[in-house]
C-alpha positions as CSV (number, residue, x, y, z in Angstrom):
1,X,89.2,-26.4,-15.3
2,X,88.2,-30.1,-15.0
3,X,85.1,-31.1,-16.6
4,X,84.9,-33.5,-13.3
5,X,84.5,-30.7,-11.4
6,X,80.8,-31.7,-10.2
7,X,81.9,-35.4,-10.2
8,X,84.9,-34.9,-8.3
9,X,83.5,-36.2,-4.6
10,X,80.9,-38.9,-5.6
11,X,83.4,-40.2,-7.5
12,X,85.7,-40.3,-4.7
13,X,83.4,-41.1,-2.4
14,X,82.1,-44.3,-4.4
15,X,85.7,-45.4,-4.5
16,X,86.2,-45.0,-1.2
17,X,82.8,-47.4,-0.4
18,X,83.7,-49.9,-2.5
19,X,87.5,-50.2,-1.7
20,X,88.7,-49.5,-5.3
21,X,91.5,-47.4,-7.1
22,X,90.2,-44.3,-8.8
23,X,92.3,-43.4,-11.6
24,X,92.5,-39.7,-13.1
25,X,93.5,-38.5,-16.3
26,X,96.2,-40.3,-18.5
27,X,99.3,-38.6,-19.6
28,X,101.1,-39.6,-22.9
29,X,99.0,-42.4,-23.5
30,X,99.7,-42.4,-26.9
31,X,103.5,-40.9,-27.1
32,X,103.7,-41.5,-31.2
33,X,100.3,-39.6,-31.9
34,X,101.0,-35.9,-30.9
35,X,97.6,-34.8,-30.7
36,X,96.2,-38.0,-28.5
37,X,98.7,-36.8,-25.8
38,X,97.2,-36.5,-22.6
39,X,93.1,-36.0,-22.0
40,X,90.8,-36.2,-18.6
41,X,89.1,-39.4,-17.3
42,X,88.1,-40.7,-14.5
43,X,88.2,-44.8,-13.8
44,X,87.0,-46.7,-10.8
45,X,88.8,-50.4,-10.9
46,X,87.9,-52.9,-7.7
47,X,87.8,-56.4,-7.3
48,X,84.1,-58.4,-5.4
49,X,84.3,-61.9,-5.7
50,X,87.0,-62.7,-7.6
51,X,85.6,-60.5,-10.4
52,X,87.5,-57.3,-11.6
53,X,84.8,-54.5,-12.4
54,X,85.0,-51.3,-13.7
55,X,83.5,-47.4,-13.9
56,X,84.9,-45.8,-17.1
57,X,84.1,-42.2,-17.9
58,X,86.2,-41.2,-21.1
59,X,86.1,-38.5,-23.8
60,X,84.8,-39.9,-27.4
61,X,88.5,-40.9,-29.1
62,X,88.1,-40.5,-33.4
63,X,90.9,-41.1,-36.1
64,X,91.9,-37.5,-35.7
65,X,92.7,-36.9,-31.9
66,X,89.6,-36.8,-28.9
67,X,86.2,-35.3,-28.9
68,X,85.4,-33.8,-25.3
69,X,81.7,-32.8,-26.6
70,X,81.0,-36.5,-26.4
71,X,81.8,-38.6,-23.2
72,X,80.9,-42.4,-23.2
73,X,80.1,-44.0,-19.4
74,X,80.9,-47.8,-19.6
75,X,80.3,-50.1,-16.4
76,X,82.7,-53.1,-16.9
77,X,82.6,-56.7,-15.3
């Protein structure tokens, strides 16, 4: 079961209002690192005013594969 399962329509719904690309997941991200393979996020990317912004919700990554106990938000401009 998603861990977005809460988040699911907000998240959809903010993309939605502000005409932006929602991104879920990423699948072999890291093909030569066995254990990095695959893990859920969600990513909001849209464009106001000629400036590229960003929602990022992500899992915690370490040396030794992903943390889900830890999630980091980042807002990017």
């Amino acid at each position: 079961m998603s861990v977005f399962i809460q988040l699911e329509a907000r998240l959809a719904k903010f993309a939605a209002e502000q005409q932006a690309v929602l991104t879920k997941n990423r699948e072999d991200h890291w093909p030569l690192v066995p254990e990095l393979l695959g893990f859920e996020e969600r990513r909001v990317d849209w464009q106001r005013e000629g400036v590229n912004l960003a929602v990022i919700i992500q899992p915690d990554f370490q040396a030794i594969g992903v943390d889900t106990t830890k999630w980091h938000f980042r807002a990017v401009a």
